[in-house]
C-alpha positions as CSV (number, residue, x, y, z in Angstrom):
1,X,60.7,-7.2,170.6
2,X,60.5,-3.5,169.4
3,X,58.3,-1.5,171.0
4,X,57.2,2.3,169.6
5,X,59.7,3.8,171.5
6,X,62.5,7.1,171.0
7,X,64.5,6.9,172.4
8,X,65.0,3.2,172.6
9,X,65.1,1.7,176.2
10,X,68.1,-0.1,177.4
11,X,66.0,-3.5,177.5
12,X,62.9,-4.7,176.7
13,X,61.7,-8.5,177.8
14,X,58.7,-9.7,176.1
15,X,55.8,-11.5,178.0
16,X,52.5,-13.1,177.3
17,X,49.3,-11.2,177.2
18,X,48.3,-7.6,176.9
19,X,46.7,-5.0,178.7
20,X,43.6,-2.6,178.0
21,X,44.0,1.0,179.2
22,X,41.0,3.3,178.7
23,X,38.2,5.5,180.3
24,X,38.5,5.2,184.1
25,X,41.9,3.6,184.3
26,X,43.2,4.0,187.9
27,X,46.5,6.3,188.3
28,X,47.9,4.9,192.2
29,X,50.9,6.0,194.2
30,X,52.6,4.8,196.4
31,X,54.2,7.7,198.1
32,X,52.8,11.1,198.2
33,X,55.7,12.3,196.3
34,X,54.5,11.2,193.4
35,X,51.3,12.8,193.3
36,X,52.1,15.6,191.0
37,X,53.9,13.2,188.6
38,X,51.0,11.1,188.7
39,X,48.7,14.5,187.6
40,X,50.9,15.6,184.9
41,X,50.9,12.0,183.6
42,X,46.9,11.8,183.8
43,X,46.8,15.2,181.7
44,X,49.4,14.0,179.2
45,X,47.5,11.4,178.4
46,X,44.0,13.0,178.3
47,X,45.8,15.4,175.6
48,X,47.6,13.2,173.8
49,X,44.9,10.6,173.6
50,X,41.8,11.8,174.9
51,X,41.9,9.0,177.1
52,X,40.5,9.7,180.7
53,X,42.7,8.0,183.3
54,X,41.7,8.9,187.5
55,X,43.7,9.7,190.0
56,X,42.9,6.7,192.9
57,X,43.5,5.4,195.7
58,X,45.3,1.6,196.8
59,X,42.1,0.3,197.8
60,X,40.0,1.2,194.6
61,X,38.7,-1.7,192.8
62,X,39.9,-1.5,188.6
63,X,43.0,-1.9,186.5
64,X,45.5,0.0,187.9
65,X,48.7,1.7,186.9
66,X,51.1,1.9,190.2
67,X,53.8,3.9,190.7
68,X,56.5,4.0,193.3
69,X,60.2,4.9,194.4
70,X,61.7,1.4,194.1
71,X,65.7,0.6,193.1
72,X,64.2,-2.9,192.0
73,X,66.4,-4.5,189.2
74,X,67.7,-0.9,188.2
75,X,71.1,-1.9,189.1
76,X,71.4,-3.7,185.7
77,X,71.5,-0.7,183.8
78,X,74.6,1.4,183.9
79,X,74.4,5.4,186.1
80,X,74.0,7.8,183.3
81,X,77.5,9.6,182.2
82,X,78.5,13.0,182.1
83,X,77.0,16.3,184.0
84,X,73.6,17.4,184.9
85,X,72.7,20.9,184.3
86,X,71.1,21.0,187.3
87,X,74.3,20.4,189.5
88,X,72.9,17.1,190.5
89,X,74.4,13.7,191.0
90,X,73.1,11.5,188.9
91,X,74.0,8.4,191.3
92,X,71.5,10.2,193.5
93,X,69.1,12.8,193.8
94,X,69.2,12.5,190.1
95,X,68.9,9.2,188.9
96,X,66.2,9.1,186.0
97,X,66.7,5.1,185.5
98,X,63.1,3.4,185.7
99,X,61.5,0.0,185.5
100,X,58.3,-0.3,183.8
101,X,56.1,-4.0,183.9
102,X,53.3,-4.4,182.0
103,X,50.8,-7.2,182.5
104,X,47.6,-8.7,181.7
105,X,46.8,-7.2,185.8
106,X,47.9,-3.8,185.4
107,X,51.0,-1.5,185.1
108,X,53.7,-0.9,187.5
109,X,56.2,2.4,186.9
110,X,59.1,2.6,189.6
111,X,62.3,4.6,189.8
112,X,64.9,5.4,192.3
113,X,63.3,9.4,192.5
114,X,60.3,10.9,191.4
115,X,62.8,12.4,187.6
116,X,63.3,7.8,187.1
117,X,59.0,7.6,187.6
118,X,58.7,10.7,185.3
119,X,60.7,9.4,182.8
120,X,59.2,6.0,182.3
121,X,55.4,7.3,182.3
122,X,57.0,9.4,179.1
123,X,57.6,5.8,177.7
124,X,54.0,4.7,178.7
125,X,52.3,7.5,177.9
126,X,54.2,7.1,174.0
127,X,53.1,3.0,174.0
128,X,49.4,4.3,175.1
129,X,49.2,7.2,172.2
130,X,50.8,4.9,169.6
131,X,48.3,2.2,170.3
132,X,45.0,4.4,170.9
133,X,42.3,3.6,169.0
134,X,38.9,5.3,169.9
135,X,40.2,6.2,173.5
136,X,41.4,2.5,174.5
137,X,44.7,1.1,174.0
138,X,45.9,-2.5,173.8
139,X,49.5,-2.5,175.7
140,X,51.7,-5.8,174.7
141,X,52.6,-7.6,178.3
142,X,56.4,-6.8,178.5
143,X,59.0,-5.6,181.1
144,X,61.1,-2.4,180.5
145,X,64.3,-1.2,182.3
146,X,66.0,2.0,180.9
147,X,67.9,5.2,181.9
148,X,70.1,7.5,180.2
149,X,73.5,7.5,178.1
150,X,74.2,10.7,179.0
151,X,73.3,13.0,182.1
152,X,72.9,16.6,179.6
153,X,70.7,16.2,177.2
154,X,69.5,19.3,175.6
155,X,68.1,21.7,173.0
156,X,69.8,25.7,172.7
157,X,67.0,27.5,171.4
158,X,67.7,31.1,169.4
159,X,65.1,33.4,170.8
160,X,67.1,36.4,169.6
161,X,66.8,37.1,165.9
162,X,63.2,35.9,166.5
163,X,61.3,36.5,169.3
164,X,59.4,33.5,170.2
165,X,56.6,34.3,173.5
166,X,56.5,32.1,176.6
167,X,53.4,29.8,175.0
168,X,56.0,29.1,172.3
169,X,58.6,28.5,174.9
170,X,56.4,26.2,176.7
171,X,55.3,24.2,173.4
172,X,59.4,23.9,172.9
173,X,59.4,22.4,176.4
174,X,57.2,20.0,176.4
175,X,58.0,18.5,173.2
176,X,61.7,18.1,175.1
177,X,59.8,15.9,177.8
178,X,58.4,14.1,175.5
179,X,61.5,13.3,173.7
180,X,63.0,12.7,177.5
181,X,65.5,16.1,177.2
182,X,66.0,17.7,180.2
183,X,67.9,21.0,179.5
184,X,66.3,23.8,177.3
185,X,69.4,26.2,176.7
186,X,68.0,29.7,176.3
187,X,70.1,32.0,173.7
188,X,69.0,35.1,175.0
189,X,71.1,37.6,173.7
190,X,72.6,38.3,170.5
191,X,73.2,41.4,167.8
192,X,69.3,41.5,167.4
193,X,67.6,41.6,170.3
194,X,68.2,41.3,173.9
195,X,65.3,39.0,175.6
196,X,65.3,39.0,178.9
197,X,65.4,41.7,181.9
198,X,67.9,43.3,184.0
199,X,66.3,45.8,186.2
200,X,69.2,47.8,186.4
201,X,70.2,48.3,182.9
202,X,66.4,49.1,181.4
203,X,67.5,50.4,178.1
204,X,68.7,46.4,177.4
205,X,65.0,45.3,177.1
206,X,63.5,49.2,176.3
207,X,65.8,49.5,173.3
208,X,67.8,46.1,173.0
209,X,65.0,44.1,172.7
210,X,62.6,46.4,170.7
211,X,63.7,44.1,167.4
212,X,64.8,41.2,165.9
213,X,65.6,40.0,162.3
214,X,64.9,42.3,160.0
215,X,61.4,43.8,160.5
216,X,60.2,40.7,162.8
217,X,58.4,42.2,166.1
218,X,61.0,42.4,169.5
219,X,60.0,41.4,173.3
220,X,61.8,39.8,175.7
221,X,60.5,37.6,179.1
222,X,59.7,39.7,182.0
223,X,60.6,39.1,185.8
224,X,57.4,37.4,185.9
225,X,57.5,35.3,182.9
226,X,60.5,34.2,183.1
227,X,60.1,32.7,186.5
228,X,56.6,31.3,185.1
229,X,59.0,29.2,182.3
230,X,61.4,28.3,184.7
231,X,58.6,26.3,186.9
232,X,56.9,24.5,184.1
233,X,60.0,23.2,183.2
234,X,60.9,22.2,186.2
235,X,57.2,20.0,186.9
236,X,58.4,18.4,183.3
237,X,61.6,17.4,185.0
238,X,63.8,20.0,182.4
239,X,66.4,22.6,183.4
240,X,66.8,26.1,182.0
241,X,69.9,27.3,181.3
242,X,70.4,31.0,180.2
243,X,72.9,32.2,177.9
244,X,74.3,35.6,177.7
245,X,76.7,35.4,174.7
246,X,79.7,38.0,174.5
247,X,82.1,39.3,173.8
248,X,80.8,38.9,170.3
249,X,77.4,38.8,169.0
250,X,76.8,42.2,171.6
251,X,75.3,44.7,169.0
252,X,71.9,44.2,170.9
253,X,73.9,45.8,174.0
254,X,75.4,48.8,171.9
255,X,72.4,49.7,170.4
256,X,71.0,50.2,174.1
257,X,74.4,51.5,175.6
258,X,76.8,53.0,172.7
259,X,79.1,53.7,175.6
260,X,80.0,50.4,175.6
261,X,81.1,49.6,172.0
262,X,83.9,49.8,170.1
263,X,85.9,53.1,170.4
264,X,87.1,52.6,167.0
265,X,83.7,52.6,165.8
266,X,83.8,49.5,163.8
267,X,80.8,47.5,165.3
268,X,77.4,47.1,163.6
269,X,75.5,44.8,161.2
270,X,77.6,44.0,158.1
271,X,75.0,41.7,156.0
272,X,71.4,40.6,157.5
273,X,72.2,38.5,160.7
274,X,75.5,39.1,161.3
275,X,77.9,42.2,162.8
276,X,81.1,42.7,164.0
277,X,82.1,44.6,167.2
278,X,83.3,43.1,170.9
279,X,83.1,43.8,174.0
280,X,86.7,45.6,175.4
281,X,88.1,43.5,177.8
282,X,90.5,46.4,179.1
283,X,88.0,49.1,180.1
284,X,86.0,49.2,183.4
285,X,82.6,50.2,182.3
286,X,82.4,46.7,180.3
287,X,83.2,44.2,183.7
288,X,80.2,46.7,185.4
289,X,78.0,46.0,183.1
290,X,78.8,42.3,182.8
291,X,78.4,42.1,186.4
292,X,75.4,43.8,186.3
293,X,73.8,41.4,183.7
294,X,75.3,38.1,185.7
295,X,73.8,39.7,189.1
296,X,70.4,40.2,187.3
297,X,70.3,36.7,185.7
298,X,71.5,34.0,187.8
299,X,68.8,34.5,190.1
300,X,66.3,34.2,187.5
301,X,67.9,30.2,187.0
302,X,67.6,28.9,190.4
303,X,67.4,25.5,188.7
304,X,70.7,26.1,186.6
305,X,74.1,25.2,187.5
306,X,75.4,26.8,185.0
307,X,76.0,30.1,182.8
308,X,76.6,30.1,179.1
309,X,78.8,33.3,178.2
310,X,78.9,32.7,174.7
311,X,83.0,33.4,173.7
312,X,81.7,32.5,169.9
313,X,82.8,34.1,166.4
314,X,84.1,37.2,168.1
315,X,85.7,38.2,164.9
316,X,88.5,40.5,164.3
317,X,89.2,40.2,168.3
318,X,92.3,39.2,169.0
319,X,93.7,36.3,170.8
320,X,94.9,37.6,173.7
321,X,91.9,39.8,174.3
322,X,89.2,37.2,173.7
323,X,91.5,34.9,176.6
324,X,91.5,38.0,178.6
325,X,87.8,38.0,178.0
326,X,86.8,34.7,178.6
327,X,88.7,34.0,181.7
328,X,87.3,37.1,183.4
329,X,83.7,36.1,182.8
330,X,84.3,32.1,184.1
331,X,86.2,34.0,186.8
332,X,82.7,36.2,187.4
333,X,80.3,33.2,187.3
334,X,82.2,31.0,189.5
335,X,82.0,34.2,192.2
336,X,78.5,33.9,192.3
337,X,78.1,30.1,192.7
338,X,78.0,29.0,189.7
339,X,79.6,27.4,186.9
340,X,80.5,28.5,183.4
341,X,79.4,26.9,179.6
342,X,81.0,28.4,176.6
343,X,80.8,27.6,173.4
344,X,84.2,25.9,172.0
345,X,86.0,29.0,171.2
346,X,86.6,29.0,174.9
347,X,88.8,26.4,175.0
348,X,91.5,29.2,173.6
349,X,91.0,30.7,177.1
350,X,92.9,29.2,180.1
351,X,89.3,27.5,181.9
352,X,89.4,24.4,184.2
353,X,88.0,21.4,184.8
354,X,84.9,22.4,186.3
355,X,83.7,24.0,182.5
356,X,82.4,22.9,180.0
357,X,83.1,23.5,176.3
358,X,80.4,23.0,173.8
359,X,81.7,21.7,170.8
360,X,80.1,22.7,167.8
361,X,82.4,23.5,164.6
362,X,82.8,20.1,162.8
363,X,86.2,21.1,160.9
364,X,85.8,18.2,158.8
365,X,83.0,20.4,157.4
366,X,84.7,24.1,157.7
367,X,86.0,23.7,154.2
368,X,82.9,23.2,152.3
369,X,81.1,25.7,153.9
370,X,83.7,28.2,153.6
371,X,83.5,27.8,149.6
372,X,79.8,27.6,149.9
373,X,78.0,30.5,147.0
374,X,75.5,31.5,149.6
375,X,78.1,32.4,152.3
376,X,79.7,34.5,149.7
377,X,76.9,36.1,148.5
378,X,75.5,37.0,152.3
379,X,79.2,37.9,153.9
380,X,81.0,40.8,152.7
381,X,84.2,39.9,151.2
382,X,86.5,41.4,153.7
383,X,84.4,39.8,156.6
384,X,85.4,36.4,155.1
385,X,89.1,36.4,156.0
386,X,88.0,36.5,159.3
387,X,86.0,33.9,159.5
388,X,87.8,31.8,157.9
389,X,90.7,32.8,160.2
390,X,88.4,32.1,163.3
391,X,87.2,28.8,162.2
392,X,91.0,27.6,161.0
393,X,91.6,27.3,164.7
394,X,88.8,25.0,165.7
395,X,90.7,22.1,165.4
396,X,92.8,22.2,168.2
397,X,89.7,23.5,170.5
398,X,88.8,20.2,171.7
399,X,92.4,18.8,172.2
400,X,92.9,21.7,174.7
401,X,89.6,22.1,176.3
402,X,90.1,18.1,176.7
403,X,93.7,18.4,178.0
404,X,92.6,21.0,180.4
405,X,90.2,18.0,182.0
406,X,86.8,19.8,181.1
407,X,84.0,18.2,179.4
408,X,82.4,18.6,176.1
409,X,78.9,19.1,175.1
410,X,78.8,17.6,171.7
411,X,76.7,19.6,169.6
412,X,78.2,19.4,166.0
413,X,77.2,21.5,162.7
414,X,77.2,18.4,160.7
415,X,74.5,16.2,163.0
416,X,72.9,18.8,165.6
417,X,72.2,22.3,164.1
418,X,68.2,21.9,163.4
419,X,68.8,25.0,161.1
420,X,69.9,23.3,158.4
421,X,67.4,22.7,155.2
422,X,65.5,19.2,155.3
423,X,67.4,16.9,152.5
424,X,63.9,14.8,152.2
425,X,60.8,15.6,150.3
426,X,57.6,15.8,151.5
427,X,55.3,13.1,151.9
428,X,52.5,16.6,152.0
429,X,53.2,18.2,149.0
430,X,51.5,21.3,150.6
431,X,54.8,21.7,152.9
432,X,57.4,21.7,149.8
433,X,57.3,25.7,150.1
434,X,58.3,26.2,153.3
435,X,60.9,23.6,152.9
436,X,62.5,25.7,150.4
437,X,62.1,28.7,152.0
438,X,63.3,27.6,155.9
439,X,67.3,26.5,156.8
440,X,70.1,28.1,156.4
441,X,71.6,27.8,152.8
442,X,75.3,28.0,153.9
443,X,74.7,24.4,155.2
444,X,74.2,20.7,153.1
445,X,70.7,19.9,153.8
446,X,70.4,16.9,156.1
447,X,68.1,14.1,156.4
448,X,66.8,12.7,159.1
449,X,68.8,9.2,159.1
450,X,71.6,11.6,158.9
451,X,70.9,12.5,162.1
452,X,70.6,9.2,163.9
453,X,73.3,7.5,162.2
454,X,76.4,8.4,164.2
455,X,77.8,8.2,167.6
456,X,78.8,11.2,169.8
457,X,82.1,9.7,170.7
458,X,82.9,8.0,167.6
459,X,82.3,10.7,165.5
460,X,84.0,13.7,167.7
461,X,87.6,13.8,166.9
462,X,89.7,14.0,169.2
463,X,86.8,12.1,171.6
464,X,87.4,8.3,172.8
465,X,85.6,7.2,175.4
466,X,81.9,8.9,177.0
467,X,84.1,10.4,179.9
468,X,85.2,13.3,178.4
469,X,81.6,14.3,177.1
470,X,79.1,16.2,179.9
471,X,76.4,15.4,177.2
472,X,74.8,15.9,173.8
473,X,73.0,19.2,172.9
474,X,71.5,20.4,169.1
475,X,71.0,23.5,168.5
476,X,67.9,25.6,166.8
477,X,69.0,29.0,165.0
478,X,66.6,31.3,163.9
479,X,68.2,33.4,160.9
480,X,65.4,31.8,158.5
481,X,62.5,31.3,161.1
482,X,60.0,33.8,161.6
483,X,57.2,31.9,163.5
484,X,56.1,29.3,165.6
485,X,55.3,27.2,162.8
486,X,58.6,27.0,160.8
487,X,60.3,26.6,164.2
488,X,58.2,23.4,165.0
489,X,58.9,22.4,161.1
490,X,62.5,22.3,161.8
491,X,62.3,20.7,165.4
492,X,60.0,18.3,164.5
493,X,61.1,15.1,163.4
494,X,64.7,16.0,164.5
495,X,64.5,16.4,167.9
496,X,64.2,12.5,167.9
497,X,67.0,12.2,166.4
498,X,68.9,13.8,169.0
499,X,66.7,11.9,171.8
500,X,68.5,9.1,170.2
501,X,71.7,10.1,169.9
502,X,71.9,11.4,173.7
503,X,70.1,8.8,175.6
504,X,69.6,5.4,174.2
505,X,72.7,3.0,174.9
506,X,73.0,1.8,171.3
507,X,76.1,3.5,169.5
508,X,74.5,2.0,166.3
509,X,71.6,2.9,165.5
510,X,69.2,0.9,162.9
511,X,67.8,3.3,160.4
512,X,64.8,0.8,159.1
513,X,63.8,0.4,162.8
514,X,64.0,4.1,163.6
515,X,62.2,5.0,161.0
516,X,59.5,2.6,162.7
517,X,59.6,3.9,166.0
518,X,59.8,7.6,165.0
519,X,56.5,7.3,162.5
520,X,54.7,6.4,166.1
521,X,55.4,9.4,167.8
522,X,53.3,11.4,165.2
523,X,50.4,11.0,166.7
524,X,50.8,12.8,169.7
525,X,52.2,15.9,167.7
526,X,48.9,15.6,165.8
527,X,47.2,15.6,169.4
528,X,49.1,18.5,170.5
529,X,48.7,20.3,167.2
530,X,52.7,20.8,166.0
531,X,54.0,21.4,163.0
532,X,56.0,18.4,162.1
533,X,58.1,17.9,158.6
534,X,56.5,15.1,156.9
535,X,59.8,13.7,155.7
536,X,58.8,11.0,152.5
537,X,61.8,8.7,153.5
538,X,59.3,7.2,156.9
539,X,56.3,5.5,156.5
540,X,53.7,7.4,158.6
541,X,51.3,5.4,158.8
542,X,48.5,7.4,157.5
543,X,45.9,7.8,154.4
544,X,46.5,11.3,154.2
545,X,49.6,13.1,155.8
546,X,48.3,16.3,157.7
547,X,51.9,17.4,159.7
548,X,50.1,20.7,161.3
């Protein structure tokens, strides 16, 4: 039985009948905990749907759809591997595996915590919006039991070189419930702008984050904001991780404290979007700075575990000061409670077990994009050496960061970078512009079966078996994106792709029957009025594609 679902559940039964939901449908709990669940799930539905569902109580008369905390049958599908951004176990406090029953009588949704309920009422409220016609929808009797590959499953979103406001942030964060993520990685910092506050270093936001790309308008999250995001994704069950990235990508910083850069003078922009200039690991003023910034942002995360510090493309740094680098900073974090993320470059630092290395040059790859025409034509030609001496030693990143006993979070160029131009046409001929204007030329364009057709262990080297890997993560960069609209072109199909990829159980996965599944979801990005990329190579069910 196949059942309008990404990702795909772990198993699916098939029974006899069906089930009506519509106006008036009763919403019941069986323990108060549940209550707020049961409201976000009532205005899901009333959104994506118009369909009017009511909060009720047991002894209300009318079809009802029950929810409880129940282990029932839950057992039979395997603990969810890897590491929860939230610090969680996920044989716990954390377990998102769920049960869902649907019958000719009514629906029953139960997990082990209220994250398990939450996550099956996604798959409900998905079956209800793909079958909605005229505010009533015909459910097929079946029984689902599902939960999570992996325990991280996330998106890292580049809200430096474009500023995208909190109602953008919150339209990224729902559409990663929706798609059952739970991690939105914030990139908050980079050589354009510097988004979010530290009270004690005011020139950061006054003057770091007065830009962005080019002439796009700055702004960074305030105290206040910040905290706002950081509870909304929390009700959707989703974990915010911040990301401070150094001692690279800093020229946000020196613009705002030239003390800090580069005696020599060499930092600053050397083509649009990228610059040179570190960080110096040997002088004082650097570590009280960095401790400023970790003091000022860890609070702002009570939900997070963990710290990204960046450690990427630090060009022209050498070795032994980048390691000097790193370690300090993990050394930092782990002083204040927490736990350190870099991305792989780290893994040339001496870290521990307790990191985690996110793995994102595909070497396999490093050669054709080094002798792209477009990299050569943005980089200038003695900047190329450099990086093509920094991305030479990626491929012993993940033998050490693995020998070391940490954990990747597999987020390759090659499947995972959401910035790369859409391979497909459009079924909307109107959207052929932006798709030649949006993605970053240095990379292939990829289509979406690309995406779904590989395995995160199979296709890591160096990776054989789902221990090593703390989860699956893509990655959104905004060198090409300008607005809300050509982010959600570039998110939208993808980002179920990489629900696939990080939480269904199937290491193959059937394009034909994706392709199905994924033309279903559409109609609750119509509902919620997203800009999707109409890709020609799925049916979408629809006289006339209009994808926002």
């Amino acid at each position: 039985m196949t059942l309008s679902l990404v990702p795909a559940p772990a198993r699916i039964l098939a029974h006899e009948g069906s089930l009506e939901i519509g106006d008036g449908t009763h919403v019941v709990v069986e323990s108060n905990e549940l209550t707020a669940t049961a409201r976000r799930f009532i205005d899901d539905v009333r959104i994506d749907t118009g369909i009017a569902l009511e909060l009720a109580s047991p002894s209300d008369s009318g079809t009802p759809v029950v929810l409880a905390l129940d282990t029932a049958e839950l057992d039979s599908v395997a603990a969810a591997g890897g590491v929860r951004a939230d610090g969680r176990s996920v044989a716990d406090a954390a377990d998102e595996r769920h049960g869902i029953s649907i019958t000719p009588e009514g629906v029953r949704v139960w997990g082990a915590t209220a994250e398990g309920v939450h996550r099956g009422l996604t798959s409900l409220r998905q079956l209800i919006a793909a079958a909605s016609r005229d505010r009533l929808a015909a459910l097929p009797a079946a029984e689902i039991l599902d939960g999570p590959r992996f325990a991280w499953r996330g998106l890292s979103f580049d809200v430096a070189r474009t500023f995208h406001g909190p109602e953008t942030v919150r339209r990224v964060i729902d559409m990663c419930s929706l798609h059952k993520l739970n991690v939105l990685h914030l990139h908050l910092t980079d050589d354009q702008g510097w988004r979010i506050e530290v009270p004690s270093r005011p020139a950061l936001t006054a003057i770091g984050g007065a830009g962005a790309l080019g002439d796009r308008p700055g702004g960074y999250y305030t105290l206040a904001e910040m905290a706002e995001l950081v509870e909304y994704a929390a009700a959707r069950f989703v974990t915010l991780v911040p990301e401070i990235d150094m001692p690279g990508h800093t020229g946000a910083i020196f613009r705002a404290y030239p003390e800090l850069a580069p005696a020599d003078g060499r930092a600053g922009e050397v083509a649009p979007g990228l610059a040179i200039g570190t960080l110096d690991p040997e002088r004082p003023e650097t570590w009280a700075f960095v401790e400023d910034v970790l003091d000022a942002v860890i609070p702002q995360f009570p939900q997070s575990a963990y710290v990204h510090v960046g450690g990427d493309e630090a060009f022209g740094m050498a070795d032994e000061a980048h390691a000097a680098f790193v370690e300090r900073a993990v050394a930092l974090v782990r002083a204040r409670g927490r736990r350190a993320l870099g991305w792989q470059e780290t893994a040339r630092a001496a870290i521990g077990a307790d990191e985690i290395v996110q793995y994102w040059i595909d070497s396999r790859e490093t050669s054709a994009m080094m002798d792209n025409e477009a990299l050569k034509t943005m980089v200038p030609s003695e900047l190329l050496p450099l990086i093509v001496e920094t991305m030479a030693k990626a491929e012993h990143d993940v033998p050490r960061a693995l020998a070391t006993g940490a954990k990747l979070l597999i987020s390759p160029t090659s499947r995972l970078y959401f910035d790369r131009p859409h391979a497909e046409d459009s079924a909307d001929p109107a959207q052929e512009e932006m798709r030649a204007r949006v993605g970053l030329p240095v990379y292939p364009p990829m289509s979406l079966r690309h995406g779904v057709e590989w395995d995160p262990v199979d296709d890591t080297p160096g990776v054989s078996s789902d221990d090593q890997i703390a989860g699956v993560e893509a990655a959104i960069w905004c060198e090409t994106i300008a607005n809300r609209d050509e982010l959600e072109f570039m998110l939208l199909p993808r980002i179920g792709g990489l629900a696939e990829k990080s939480w269904a159980r199937r290491a193959v996965t059937e394009w034909n029957d994706y392709a199905e599944r994924i033309a279903a979801q559409a109609t609750i990005w119509d509902a919620r009025g997203w800009t999707w990329f109409a890709a020609d190579t799925v049916d979408w069910a629809a006289d006339e594609v209009t994808a926002g």
